[in-house]
C-alpha positions in Angstrom: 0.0 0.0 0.0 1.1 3.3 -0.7 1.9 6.0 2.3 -0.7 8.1 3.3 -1.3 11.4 1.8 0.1 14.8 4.0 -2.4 16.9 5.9 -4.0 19.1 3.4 -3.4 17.4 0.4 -5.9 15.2 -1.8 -4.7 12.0 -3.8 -5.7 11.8 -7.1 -5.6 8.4 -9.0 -6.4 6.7 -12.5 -6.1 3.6 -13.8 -7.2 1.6 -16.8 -8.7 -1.4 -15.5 -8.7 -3.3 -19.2 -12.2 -4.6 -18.2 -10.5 -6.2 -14.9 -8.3 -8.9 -17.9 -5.5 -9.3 -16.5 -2.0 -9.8 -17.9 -2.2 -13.8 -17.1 -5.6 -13.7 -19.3 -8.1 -13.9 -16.2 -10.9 -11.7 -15.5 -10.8 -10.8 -11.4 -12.5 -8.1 -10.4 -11.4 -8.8 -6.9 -8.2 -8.2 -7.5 -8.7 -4.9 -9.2 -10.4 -3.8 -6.2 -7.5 -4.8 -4.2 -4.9 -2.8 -6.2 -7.9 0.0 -5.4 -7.7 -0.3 -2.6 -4.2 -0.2 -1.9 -3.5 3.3 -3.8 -5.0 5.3 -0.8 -6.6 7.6 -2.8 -9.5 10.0 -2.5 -10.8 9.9 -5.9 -10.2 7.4 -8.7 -10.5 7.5 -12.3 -11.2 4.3 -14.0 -11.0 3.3 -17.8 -12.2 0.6 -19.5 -14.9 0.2 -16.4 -17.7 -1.4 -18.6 -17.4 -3.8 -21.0 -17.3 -3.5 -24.7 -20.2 -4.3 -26.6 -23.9 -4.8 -26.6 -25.5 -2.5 -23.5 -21.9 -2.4 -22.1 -22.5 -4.0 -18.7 -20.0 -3.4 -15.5 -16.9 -4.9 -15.8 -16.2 -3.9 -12.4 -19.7 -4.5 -10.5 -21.2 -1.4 -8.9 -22.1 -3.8 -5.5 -18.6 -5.3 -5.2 -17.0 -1.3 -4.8 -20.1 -0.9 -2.5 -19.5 -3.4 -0.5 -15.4 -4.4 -0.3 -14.4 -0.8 -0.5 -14.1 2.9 1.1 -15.4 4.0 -2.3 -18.7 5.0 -4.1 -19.3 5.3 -7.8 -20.4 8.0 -9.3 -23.6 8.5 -11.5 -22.0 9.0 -14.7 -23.5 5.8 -16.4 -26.8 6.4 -19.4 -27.1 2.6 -19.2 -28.5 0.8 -15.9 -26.6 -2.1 -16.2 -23.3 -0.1 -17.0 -20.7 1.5 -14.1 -19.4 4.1 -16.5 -19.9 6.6 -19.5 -18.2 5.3 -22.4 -16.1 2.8 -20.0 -15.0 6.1 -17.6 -15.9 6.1 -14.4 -15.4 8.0 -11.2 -14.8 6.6 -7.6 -14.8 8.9 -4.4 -14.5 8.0 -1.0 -17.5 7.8 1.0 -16.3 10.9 3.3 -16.3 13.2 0.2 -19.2 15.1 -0.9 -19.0 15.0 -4.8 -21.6 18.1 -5.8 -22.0 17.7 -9.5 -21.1 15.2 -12.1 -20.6 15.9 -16.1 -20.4 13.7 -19.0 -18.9 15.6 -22.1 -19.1 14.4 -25.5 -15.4 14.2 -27.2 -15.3 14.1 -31.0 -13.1 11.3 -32.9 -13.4 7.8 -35.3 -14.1 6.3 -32.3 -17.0 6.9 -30.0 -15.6 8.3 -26.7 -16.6 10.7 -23.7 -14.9 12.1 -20.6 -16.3 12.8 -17.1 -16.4 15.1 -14.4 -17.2 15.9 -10.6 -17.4 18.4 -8.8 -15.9 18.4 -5.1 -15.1 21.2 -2.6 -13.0 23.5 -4.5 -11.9 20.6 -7.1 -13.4 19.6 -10.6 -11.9 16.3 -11.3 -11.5 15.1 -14.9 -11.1 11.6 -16.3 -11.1 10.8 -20.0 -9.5 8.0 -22.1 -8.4 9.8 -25.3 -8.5 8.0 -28.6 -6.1 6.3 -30.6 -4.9 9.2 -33.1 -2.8 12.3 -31.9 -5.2 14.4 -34.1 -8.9 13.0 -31.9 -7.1 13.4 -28.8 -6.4 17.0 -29.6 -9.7 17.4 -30.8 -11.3 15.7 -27.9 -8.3 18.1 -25.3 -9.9 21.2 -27.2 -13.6 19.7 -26.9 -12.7 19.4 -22.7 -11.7 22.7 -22.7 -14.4 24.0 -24.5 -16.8 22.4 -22.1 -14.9 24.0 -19.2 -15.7 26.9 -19.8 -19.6 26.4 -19.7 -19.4 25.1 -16.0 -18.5 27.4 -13.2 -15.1 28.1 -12.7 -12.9 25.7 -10.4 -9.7 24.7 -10.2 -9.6 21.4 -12.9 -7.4 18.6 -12.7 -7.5 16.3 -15.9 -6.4 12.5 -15.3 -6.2 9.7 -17.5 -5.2 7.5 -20.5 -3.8 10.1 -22.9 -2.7 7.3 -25.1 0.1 9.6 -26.0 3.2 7.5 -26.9 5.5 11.0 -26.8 6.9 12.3 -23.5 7.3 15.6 -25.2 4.2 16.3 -28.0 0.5 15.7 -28.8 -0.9 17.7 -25.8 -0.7 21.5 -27.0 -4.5 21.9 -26.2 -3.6 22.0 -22.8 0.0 23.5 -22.3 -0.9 27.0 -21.8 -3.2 26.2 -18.7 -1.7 23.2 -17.5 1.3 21.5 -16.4 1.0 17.4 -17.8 2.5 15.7 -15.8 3.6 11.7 -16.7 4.4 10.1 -13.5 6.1 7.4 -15.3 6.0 4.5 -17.6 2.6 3.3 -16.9 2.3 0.4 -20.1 2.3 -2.1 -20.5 2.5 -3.4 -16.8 4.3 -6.6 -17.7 7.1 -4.4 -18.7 6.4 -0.8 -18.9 7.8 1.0 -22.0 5.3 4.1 -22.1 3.8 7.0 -20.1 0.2 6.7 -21.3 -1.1 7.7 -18.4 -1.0 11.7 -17.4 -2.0 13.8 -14.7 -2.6 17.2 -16.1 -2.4 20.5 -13.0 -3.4 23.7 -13.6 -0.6 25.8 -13.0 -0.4 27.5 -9.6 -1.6 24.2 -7.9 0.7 22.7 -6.0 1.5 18.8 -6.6 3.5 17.4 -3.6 4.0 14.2 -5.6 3.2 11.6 -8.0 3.9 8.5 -9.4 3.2 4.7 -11.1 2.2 1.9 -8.5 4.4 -1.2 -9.7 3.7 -4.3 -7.5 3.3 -8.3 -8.4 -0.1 -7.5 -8.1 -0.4 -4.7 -10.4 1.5 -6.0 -12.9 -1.2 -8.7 -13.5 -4.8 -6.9 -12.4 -4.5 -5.0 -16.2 -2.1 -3.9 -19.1 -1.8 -0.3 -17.3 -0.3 0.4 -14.1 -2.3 2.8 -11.5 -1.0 6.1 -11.5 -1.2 8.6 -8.2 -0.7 11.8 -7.3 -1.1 14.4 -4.0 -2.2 18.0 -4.4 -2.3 20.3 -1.6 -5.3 22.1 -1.3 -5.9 25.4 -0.9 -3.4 26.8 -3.8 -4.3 29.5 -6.2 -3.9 27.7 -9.4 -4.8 30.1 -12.9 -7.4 28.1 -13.9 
């Protein structure tokens, strides 16, 4: 398990569950919920929560988070039977208030969607981007856009960019936030890419970050859990 977070600081965490398939070709959702609940996080975003096809029904069931963890999940889902919005879905513990959730409509080849809550003095972002640099800037400048409509709040934006490049591909968001890649986060068997990105507004402070790399994590999905702490009470631009 991961140390605690400082007083006054909130950990954020995503991680794309690949429909709870593991890397040894099993499908556990127990153990997903066990790398869960080791990251000691406040609020997770999860990819790849639902499955594929058809009505898209819970990979991860909504009454095994209820039940075997600290965590609710959110009301993002249009389908009854589904825990997510196009597979994203938000977990926050049961001692925070979440005021408001969003689903916003990203453009691309592929269908796709990010989602939002709204917590005291936090809006919390998770998307999973698509597979070409030139949707996921359309779908960063769709976010953005979208942003803008809701009252203002510092935003935090977490997630699988699916951006191979440590350097490039996520202009959209460079003038109002630092993107942060905590490290290689894929494939978990042997991690060769940062896929996964934590983007700050600048003027919030992040105490730290980073990948979770255990035996378990390496075989719950193809992505490691990413993690990081803000402290609270910053200024941040946006």
């Amino acid at each position: 398990m991961l140390h605690k977070t400082q007083t006054g600081a909130m950990r954020l965490a995503s991680y794309n569950l690949r429909k709870c398939r593991g890397t040894d070709g099993m499908r556990a959702p127990a153990r997903v919920l066990d790398v869960i609940n080791g990251l000691g996080a406040d609020v997770v975003a999860l990819q790849e929560a639902d499955m594929r096809l058809g009505a898209r029904p819970a990979a991860l069931p909504a009454r095994m988070i209820e039940t075997h963890t600290d965590f609710i999940a959110l009301p993002v889902a249009t389908s009854p039977v589904s825990l997510g919005w196009h597979g994203n879905a938000i977990l926050v513990r049961k001692d925070r208030i979440a005021h408001a959730t969003h689903r916003i409509d990203l453009p691309g080849l592929e269908p796709r969607g990010a989602v939002a809550v709204d917590l005291d003095g936090l809006r919390v972002v998770g998307v999973h981007l698509g597979l070409l640099r030139a949707s996921r800037q359309k779908q960063l400048h769709a976010i953005r856009a979208h942003l803008t409509t809701l009252d203002a709040r510092p935003t935090v934006i977490l997630g699988d960019f699916n951006e191979w490049s440590r350097t490039g591909g996520l202009d959209p968001l460079r003038d109002a936030f630092d993107v942060i890649a905590p490290g290689r986060s894929f494939h978990a068997a042997r991690p060769m890419a940062a896929l996964d990105r934590i983007a700050v507004p600048y003027g919030l402070d992040l105490r730290d970050a980073g990948v979770v790399e255990t035996a378990i994590t390496r075989r719950a999905s193809d992505h490691l859990p990413i993690w990081a702490d803000l402290a609270m009470g910053s200024s941040p631009r946006v």
